[in-house]
C-alpha positions in Angstrom: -93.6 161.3 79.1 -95.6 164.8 78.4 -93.6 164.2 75.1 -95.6 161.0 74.2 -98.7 162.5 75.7 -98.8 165.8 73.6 -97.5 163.5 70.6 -100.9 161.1 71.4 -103.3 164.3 71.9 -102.0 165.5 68.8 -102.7 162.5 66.3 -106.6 161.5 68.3 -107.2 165.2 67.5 -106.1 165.3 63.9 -107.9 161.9 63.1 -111.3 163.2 65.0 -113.1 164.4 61.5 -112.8 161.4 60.4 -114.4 159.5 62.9 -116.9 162.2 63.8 -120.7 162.1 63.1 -121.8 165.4 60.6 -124.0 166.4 57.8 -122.8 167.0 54.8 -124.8 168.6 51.9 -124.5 168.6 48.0 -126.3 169.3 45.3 -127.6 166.7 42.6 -128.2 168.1 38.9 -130.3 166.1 36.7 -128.9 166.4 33.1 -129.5 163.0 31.8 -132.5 163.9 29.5 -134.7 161.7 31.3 -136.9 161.9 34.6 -135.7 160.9 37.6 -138.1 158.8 39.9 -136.1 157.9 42.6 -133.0 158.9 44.3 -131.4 157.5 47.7 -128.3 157.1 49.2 -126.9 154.6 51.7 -123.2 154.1 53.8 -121.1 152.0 52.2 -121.0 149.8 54.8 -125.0 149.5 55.1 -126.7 146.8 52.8 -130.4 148.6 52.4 -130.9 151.9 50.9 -132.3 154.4 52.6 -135.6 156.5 52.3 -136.1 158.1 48.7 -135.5 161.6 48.6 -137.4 162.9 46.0 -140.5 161.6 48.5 -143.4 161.8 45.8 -142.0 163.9 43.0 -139.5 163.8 40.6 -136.7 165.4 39.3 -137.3 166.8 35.9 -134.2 167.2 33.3 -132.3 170.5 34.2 -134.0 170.5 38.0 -131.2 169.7 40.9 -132.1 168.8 43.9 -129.9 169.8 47.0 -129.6 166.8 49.4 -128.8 166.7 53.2 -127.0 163.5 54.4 -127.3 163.3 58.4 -125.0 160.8 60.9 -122.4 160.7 58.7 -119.4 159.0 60.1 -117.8 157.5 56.9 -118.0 159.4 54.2 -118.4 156.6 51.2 -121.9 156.2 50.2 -123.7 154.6 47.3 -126.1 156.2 45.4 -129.2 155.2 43.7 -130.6 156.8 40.5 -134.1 155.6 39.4 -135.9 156.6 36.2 -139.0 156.7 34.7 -138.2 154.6 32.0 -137.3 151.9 34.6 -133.9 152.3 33.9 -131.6 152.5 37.2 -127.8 154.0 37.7 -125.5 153.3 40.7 -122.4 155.0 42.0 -119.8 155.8 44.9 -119.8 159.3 46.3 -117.3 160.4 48.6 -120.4 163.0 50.8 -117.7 164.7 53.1 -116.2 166.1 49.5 -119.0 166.5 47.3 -120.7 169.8 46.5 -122.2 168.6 43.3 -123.0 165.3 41.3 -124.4 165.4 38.0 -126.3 162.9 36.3 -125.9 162.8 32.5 -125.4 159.9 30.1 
């Protein structure tokens, strides 16, 4: 019985980071010769974007912008890359592994 205990203990603890709510941080470099208006970033699982993180700004060619993604409990998210040319890119990001994501063409 301790057996099947310890055995039980052992896999809830070694499946806990996947389940468990963190930040994660990465950096986003803008090398796509064009201006970035809007960036924002939402779980998979959720169907609405969330708040734009370049707030009022943008992000110039050659500027990166580092990005903190908070309550993270799955780590798939989409992404959504606005420019000022009205153009507009999409992508799955896996956060929990991410240091950096580059936009270029």
């Amino acid at each position: 019985m301790s057996r099947t205990l310890a055995l039980v203990a052992a896999l809830t603890l070694a499946a806990a980071p996947a389940f468990a709510q963190g930040t994660e941080r990465f950096r986003i470099w803008n090398r796509s010769g064009m201006t970035l208006t809007t960036v924002t970033t939402s779980a998979v699982a959720n169907p609405y974007w969330g708040n734009n993180l370049l707030a009022a700004r943008n992000l110039r060619n050659g500027q990166y912008l580092d990005v903190t993604v908070p309550n993270v409990s799955l780590c798939a998210y989409d992404i959504l890359f606005e420019f000022a040319d009205g153009q507009a890119l999409t992508d799955v990001i896996d956060v929990c592994n991410l240091e950096t994501y580059t936009v270029q063409p």
